[in-house]
PyMOL Python script that loads the backbone (N, CA, C, O; Angstrom):
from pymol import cmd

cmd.read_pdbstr("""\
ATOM      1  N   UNK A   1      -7.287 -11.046  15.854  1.00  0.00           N
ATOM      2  CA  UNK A   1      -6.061 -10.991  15.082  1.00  0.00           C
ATOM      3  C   UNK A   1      -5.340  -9.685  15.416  1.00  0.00           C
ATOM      4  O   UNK A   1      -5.996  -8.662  15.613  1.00  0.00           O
ATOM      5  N   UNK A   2      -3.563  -9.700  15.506  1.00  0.00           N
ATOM      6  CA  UNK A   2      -3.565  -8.669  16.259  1.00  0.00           C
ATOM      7  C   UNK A   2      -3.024  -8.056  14.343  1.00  0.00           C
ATOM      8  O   UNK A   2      -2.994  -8.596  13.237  1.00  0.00           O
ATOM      9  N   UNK A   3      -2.663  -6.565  14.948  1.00  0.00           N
ATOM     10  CA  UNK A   3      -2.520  -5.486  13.593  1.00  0.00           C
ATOM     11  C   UNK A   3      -1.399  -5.816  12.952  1.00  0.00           C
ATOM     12  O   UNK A   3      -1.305  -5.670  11.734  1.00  0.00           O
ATOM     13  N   UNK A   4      -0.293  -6.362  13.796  1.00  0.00           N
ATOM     14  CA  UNK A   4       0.663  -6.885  12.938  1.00  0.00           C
ATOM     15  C   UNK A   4       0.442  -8.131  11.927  1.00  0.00           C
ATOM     16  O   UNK A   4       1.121  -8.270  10.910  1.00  0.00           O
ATOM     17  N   UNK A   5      -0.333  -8.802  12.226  1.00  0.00           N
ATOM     18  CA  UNK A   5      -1.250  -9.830  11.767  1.00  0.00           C
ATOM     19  C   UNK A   5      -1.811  -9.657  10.718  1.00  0.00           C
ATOM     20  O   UNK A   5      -1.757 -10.429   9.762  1.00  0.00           O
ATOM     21  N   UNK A   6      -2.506  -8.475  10.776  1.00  0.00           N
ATOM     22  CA  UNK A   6      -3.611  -8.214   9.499  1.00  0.00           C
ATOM     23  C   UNK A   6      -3.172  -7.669   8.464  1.00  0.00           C
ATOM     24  O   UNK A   6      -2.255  -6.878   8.686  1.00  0.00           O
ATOM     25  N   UNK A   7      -3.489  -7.791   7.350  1.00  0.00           N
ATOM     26  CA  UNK A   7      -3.536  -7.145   5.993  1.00  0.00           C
ATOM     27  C   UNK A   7      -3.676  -5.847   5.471  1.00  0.00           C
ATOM     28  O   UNK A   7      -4.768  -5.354   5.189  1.00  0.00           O
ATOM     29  N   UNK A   8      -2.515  -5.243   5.326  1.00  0.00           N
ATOM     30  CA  UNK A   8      -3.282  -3.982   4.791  1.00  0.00           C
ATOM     31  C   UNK A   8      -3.061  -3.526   3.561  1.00  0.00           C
ATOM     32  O   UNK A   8      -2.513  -4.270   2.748  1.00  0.00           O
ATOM     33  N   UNK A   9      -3.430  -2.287   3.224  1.00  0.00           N
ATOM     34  CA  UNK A   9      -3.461  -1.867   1.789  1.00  0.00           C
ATOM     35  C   UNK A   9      -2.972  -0.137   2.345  1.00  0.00           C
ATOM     36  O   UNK A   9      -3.000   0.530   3.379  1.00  0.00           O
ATOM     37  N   UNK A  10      -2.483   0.025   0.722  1.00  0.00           N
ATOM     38  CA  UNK A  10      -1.996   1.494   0.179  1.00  0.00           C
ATOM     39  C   UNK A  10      -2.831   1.812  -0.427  1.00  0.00           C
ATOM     40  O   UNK A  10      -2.874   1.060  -1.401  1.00  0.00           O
ATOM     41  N   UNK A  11      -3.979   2.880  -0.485  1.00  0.00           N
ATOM     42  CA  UNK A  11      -4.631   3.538  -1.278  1.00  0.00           C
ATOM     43  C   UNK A  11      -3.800   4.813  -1.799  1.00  0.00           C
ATOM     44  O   UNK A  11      -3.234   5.675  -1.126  1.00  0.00           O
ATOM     45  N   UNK A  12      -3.904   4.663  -3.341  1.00  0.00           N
ATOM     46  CA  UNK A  12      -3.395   5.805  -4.272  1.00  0.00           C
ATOM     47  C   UNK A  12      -4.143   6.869  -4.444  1.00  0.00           C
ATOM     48  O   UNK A  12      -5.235   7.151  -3.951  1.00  0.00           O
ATOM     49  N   UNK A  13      -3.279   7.607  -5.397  1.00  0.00           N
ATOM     50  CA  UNK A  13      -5.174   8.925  -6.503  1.00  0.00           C
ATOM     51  C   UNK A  13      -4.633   8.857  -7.653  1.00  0.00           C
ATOM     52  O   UNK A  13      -4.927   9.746  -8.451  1.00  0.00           O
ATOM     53  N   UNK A  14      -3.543   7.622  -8.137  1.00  0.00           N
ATOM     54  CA  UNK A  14      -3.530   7.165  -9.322  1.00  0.00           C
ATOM     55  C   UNK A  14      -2.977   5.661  -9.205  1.00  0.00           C
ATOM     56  O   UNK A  14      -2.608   5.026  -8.217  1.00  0.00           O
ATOM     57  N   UNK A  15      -3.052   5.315 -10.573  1.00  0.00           N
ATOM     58  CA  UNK A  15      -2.078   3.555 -10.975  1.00  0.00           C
ATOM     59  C   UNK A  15      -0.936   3.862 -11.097  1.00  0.00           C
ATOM     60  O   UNK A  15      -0.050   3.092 -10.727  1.00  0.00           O
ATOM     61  N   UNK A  16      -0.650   5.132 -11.679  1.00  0.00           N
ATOM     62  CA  UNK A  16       0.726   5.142 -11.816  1.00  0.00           C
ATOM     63  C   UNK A  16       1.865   5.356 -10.557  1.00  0.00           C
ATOM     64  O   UNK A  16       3.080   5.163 -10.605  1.00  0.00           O
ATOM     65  N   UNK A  17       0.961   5.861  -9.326  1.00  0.00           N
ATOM     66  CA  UNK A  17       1.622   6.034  -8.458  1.00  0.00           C
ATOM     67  C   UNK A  17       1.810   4.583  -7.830  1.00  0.00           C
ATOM     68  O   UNK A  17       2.871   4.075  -7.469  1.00  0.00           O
ATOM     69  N   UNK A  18       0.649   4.086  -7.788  1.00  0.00           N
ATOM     70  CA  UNK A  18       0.438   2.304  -7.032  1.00  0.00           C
ATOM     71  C   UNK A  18       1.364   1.520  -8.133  1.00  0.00           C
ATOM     72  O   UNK A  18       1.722   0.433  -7.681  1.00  0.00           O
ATOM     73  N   UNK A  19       1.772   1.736  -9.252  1.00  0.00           N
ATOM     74  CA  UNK A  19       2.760   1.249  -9.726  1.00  0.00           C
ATOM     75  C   UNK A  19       4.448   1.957  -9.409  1.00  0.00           C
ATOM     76  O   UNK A  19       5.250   1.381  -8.674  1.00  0.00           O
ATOM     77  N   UNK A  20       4.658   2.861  -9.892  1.00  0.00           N
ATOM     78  CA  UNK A  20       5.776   3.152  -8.378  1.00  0.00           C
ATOM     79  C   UNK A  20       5.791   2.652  -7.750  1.00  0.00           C
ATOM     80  O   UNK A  20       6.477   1.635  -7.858  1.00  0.00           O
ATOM     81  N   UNK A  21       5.136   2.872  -6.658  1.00  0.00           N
ATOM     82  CA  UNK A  21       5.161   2.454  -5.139  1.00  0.00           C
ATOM     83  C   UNK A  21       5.656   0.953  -4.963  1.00  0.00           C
ATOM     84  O   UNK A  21       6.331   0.613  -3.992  1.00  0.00           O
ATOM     85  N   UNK A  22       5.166  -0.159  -6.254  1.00  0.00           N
ATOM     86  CA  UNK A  22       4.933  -1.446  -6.553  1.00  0.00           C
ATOM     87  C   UNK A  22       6.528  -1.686  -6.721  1.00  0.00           C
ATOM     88  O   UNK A  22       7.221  -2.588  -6.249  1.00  0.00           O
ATOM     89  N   UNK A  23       6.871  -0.644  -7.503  1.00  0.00           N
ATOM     90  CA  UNK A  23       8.840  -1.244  -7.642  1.00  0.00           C
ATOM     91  C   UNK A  23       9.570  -0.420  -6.530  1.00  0.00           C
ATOM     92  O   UNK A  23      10.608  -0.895  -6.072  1.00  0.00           O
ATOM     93  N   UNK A  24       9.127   0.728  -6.082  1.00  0.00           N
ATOM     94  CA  UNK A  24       9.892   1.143  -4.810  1.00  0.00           C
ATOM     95  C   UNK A  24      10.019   0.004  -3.300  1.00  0.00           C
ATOM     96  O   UNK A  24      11.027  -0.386  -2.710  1.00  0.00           O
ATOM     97  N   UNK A  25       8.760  -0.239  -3.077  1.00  0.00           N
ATOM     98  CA  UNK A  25       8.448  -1.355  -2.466  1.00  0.00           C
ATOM     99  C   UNK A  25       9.608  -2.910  -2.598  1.00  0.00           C
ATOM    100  O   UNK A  25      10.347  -3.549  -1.849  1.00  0.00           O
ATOM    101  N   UNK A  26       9.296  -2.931  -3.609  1.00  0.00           N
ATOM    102  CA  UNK A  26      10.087  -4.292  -4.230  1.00  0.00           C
ATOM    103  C   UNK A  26      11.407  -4.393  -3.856  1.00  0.00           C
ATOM    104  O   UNK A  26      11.967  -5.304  -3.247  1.00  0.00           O
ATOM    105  N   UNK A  27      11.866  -3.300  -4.310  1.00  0.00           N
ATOM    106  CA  UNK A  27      13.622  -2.951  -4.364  1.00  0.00           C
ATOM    107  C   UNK A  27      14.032  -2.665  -2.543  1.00  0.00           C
ATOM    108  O   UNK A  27      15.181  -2.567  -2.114  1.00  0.00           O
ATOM    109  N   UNK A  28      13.097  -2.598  -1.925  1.00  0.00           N
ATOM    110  CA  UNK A  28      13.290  -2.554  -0.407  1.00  0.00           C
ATOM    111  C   UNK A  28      12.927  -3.420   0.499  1.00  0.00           C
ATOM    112  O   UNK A  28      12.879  -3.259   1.718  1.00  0.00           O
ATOM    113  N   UNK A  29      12.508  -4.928  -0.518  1.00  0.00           N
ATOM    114  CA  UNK A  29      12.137  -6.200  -0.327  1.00  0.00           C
ATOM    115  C   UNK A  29      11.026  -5.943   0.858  1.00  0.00           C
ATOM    116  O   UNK A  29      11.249  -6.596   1.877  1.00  0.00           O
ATOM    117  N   UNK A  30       9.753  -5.015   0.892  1.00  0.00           N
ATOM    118  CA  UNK A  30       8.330  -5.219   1.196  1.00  0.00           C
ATOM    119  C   UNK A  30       7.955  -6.124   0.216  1.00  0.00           C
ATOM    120  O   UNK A  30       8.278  -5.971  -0.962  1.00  0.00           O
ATOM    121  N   UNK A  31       7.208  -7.180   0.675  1.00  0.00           N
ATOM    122  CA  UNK A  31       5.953  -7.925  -0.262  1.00  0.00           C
ATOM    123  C   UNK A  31       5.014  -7.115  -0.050  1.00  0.00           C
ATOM    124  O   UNK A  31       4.671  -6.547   0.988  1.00  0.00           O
ATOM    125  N   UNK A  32       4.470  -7.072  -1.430  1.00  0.00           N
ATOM    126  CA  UNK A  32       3.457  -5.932  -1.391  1.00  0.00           C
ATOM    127  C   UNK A  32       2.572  -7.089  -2.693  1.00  0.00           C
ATOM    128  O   UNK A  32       2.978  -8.190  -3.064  1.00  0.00           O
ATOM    129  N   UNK A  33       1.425  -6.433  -3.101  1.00  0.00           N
ATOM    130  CA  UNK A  33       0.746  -7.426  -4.474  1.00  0.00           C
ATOM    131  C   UNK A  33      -0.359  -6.220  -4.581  1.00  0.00           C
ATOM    132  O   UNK A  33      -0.973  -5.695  -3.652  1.00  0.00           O
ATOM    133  N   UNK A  34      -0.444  -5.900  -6.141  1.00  0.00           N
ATOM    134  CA  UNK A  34      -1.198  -5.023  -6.893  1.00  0.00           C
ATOM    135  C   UNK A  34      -2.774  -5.437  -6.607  1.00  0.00           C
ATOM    136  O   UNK A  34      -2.774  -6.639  -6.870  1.00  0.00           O
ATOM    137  N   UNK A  35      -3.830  -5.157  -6.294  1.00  0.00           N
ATOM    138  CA  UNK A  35      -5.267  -6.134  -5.865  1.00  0.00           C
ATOM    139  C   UNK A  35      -5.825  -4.671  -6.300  1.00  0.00           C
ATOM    140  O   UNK A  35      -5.150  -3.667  -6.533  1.00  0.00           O
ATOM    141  N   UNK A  36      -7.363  -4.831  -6.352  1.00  0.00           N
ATOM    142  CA  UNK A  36      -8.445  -3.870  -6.497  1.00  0.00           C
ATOM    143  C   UNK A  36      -8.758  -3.362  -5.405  1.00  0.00           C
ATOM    144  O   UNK A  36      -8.608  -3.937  -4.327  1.00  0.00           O
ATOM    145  N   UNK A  37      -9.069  -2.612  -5.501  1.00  0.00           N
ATOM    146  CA  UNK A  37      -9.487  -1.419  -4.277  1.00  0.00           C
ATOM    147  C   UNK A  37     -10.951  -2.169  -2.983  1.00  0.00           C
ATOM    148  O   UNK A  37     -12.132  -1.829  -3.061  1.00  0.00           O
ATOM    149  N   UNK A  38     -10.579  -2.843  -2.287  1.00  0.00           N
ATOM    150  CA  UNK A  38     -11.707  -3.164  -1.389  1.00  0.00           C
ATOM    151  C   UNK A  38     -13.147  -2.210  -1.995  1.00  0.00           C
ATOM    152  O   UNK A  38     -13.150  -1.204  -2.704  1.00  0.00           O
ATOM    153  N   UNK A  39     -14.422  -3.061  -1.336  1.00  0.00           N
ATOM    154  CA  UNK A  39     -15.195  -1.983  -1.991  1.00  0.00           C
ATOM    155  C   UNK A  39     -15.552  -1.164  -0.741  1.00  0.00           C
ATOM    156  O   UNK A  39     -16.285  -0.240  -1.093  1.00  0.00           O
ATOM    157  N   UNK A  40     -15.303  -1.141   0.683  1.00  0.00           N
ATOM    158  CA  UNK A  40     -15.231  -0.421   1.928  1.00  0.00           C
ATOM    159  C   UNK A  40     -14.688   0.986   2.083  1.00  0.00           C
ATOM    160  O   UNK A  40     -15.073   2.068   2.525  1.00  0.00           O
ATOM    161  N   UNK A  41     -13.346   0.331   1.371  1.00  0.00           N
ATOM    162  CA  UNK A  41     -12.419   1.794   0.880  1.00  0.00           C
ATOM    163  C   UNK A  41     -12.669   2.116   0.078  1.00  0.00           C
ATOM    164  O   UNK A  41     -13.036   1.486  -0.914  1.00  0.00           O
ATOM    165  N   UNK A  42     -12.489   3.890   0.321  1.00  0.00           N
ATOM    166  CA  UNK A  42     -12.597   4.419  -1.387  1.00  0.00           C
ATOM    167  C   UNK A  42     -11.071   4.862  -1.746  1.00  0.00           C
ATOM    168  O   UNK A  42     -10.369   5.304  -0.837  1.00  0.00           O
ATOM    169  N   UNK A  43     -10.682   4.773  -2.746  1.00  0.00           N
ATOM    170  CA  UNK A  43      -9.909   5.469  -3.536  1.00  0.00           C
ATOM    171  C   UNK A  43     -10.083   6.015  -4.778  1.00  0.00           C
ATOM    172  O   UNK A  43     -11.147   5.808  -5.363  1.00  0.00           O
ATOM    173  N   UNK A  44      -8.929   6.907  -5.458  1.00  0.00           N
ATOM    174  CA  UNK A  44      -9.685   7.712  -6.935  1.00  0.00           C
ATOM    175  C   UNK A  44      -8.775   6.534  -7.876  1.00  0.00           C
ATOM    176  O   UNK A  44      -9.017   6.987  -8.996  1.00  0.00           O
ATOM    177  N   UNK A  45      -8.060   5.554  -8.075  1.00  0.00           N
ATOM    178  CA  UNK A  45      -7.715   5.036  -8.924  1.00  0.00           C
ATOM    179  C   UNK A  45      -8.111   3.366  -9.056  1.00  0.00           C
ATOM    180  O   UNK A  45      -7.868   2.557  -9.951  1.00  0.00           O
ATOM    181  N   UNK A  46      -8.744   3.246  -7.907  1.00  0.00           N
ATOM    182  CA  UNK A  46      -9.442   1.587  -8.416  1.00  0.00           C
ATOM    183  C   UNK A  46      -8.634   0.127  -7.686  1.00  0.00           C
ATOM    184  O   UNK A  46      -9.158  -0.928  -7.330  1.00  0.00           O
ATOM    185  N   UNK A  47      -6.928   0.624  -7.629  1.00  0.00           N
ATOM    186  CA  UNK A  47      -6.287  -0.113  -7.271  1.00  0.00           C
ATOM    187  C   UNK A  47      -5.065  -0.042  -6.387  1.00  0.00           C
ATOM    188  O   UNK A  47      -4.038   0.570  -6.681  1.00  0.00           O
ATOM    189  N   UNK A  48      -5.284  -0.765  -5.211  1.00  0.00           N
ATOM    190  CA  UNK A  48      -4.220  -0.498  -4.043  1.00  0.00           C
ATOM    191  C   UNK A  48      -3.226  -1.793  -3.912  1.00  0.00           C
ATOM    192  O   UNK A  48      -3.588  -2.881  -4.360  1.00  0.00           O
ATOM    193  N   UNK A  49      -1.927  -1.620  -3.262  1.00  0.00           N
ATOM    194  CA  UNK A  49      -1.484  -2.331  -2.864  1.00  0.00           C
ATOM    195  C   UNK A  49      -1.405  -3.486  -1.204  1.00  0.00           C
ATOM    196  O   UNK A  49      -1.340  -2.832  -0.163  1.00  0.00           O
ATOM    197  N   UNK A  50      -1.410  -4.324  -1.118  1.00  0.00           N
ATOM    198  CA  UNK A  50      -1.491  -5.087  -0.389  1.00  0.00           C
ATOM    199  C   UNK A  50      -0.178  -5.653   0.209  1.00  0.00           C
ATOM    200  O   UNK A  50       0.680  -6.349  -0.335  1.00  0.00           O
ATOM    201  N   UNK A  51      -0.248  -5.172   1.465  1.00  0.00           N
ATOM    202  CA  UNK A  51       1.410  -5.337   2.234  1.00  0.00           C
ATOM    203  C   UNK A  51       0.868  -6.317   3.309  1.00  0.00           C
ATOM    204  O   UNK A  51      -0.327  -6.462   3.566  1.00  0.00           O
ATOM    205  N   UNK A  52       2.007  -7.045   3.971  1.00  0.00           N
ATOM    206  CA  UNK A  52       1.685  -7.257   5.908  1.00  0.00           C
ATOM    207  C   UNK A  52       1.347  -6.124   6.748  1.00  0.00           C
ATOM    208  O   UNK A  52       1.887  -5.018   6.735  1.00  0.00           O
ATOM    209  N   UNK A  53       0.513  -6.472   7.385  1.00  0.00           N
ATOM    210  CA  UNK A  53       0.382  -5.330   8.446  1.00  0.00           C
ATOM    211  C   UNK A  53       1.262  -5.041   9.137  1.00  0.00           C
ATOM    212  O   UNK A  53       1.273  -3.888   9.569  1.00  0.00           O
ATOM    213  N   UNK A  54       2.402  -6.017   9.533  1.00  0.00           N
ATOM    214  CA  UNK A  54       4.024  -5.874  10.008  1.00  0.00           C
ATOM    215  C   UNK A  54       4.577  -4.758   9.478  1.00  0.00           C
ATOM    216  O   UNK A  54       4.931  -3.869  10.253  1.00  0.00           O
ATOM    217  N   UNK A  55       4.734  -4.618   8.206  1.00  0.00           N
ATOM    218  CA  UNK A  55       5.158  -3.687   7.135  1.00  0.00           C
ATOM    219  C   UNK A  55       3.973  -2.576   6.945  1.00  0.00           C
ATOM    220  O   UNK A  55       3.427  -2.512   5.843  1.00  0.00           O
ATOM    221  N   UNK A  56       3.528  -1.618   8.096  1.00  0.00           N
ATOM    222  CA  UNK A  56       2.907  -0.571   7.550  1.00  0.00           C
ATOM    223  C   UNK A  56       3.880  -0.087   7.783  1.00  0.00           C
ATOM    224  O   UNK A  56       4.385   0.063   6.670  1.00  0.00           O
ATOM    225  N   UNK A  57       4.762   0.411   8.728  1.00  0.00           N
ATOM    226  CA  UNK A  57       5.825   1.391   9.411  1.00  0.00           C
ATOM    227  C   UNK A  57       7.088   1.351   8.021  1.00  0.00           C
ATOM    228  O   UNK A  57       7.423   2.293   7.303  1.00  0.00           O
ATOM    229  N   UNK A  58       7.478   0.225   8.000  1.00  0.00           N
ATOM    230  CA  UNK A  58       8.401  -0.034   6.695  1.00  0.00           C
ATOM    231  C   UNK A  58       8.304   0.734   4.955  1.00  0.00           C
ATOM    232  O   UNK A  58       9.000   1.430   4.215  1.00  0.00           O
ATOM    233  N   UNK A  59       7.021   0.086   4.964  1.00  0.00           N
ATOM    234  CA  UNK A  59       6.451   0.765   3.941  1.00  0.00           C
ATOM    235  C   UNK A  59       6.197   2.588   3.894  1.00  0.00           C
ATOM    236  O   UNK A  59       6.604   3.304   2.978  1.00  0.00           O
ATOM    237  N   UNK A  60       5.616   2.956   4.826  1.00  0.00           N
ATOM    238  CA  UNK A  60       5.531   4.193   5.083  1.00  0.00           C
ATOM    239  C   UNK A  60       6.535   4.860   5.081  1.00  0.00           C
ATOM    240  O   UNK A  60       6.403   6.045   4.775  1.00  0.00           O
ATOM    241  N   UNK A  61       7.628   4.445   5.354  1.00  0.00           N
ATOM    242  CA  UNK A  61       8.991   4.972   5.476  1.00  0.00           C
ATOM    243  C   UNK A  61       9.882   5.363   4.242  1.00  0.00           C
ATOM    244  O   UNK A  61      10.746   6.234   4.144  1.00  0.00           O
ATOM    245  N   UNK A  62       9.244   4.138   3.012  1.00  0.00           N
ATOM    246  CA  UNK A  62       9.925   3.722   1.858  1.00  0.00           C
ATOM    247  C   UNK A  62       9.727   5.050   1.151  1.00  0.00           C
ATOM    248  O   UNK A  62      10.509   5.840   0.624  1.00  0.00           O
ATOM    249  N   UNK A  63       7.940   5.013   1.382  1.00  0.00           N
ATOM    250  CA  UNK A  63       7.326   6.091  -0.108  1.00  0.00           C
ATOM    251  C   UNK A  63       7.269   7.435   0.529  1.00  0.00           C
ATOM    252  O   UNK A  63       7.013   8.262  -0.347  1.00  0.00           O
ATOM    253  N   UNK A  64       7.445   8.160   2.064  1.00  0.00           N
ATOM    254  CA  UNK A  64       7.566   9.314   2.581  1.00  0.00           C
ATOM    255  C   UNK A  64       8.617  10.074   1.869  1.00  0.00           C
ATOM    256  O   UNK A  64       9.780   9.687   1.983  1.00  0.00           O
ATOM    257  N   UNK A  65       8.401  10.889   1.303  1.00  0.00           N
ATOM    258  CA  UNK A  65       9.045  11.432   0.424  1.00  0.00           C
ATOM    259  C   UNK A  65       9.911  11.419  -1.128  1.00  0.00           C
ATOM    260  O   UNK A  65      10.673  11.955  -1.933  1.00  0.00           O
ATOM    261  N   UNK A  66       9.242  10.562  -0.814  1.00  0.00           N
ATOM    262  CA  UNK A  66       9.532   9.533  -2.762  1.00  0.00           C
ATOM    263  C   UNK A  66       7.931   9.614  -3.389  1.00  0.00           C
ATOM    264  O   UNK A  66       7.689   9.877  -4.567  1.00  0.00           O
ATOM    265  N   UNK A  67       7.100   9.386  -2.549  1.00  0.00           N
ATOM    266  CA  UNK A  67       5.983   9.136  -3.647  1.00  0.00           C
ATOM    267  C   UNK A  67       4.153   9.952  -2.587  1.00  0.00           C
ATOM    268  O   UNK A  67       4.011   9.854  -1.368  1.00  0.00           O
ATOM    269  N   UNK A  68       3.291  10.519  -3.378  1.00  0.00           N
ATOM    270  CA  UNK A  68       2.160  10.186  -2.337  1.00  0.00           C
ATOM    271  C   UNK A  68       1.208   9.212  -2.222  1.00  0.00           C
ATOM    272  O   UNK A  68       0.701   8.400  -2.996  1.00  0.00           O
ATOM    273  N   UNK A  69       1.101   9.462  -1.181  1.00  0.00           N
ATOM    274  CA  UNK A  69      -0.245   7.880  -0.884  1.00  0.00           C
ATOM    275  C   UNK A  69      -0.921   8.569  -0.373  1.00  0.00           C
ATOM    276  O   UNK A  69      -0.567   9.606   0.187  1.00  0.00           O
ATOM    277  N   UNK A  70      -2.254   8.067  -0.469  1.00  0.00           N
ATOM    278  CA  UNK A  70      -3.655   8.357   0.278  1.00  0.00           C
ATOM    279  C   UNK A  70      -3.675   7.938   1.409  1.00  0.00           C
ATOM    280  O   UNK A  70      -4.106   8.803   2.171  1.00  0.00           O
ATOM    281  N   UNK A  71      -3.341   6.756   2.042  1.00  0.00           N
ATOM    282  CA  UNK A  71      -3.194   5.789   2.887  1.00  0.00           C
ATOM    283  C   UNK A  71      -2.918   4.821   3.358  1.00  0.00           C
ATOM    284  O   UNK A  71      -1.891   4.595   2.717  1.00  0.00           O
ATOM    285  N   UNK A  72      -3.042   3.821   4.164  1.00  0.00           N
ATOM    286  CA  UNK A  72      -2.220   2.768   4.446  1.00  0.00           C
ATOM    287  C   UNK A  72      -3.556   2.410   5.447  1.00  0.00           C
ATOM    288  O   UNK A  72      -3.493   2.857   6.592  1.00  0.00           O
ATOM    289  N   UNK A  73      -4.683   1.672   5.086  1.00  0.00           N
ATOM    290  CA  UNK A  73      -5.708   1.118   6.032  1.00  0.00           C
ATOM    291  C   UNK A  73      -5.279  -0.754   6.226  1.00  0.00           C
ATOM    292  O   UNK A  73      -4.700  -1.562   5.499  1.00  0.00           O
ATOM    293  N   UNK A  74      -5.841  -0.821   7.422  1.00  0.00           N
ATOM    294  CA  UNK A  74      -5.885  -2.085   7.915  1.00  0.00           C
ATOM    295  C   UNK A  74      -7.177  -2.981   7.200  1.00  0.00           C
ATOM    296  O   UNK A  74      -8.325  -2.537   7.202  1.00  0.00           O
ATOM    297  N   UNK A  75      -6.863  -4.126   6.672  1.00  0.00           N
ATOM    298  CA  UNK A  75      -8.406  -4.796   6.038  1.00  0.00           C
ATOM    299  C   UNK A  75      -9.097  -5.352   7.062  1.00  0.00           C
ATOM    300  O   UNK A  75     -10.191  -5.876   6.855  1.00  0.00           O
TER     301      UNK A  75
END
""", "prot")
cmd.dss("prot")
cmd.show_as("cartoon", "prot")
cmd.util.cbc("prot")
cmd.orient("prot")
């Protein structure tokens, strides 16, 4: 499967930020969906968002300087 293909996630170091991120996202029409934290990944708040892997670059772009993220891993 290639990376544009695959699934990825936003790891936070809170909900409140993965909620941000959830309407910043939105309003810049990324599909994104609130899910639990893989148990592979770690994060400090439990719950990441889930984008296209198409949309890491997009996404990254949205919350760079609007919000922090931990990351953006491929599932």
């Amino acid at each position: 499967m290639a990376a544009s293909e695959t699934p990825a996630v936003i790891l936070f170091e809170s909900v409140s930020h993965a909620l941000h991120a959830e309407k910043l996202l939105k309003a810049a029409g990324v599909k994104c969906k609130l899910i639990p934290v893989p148990r592979h990944l770690s994060s400090d708040c439990g719950v990441c968002l889930r984008i296209d892997g198409a949309d890491r670059d997009r996404a990254a772009g949205v919350l760079t300087d609007r919000l922090d993220y931990f990351d953006i891993a491929l599932l």
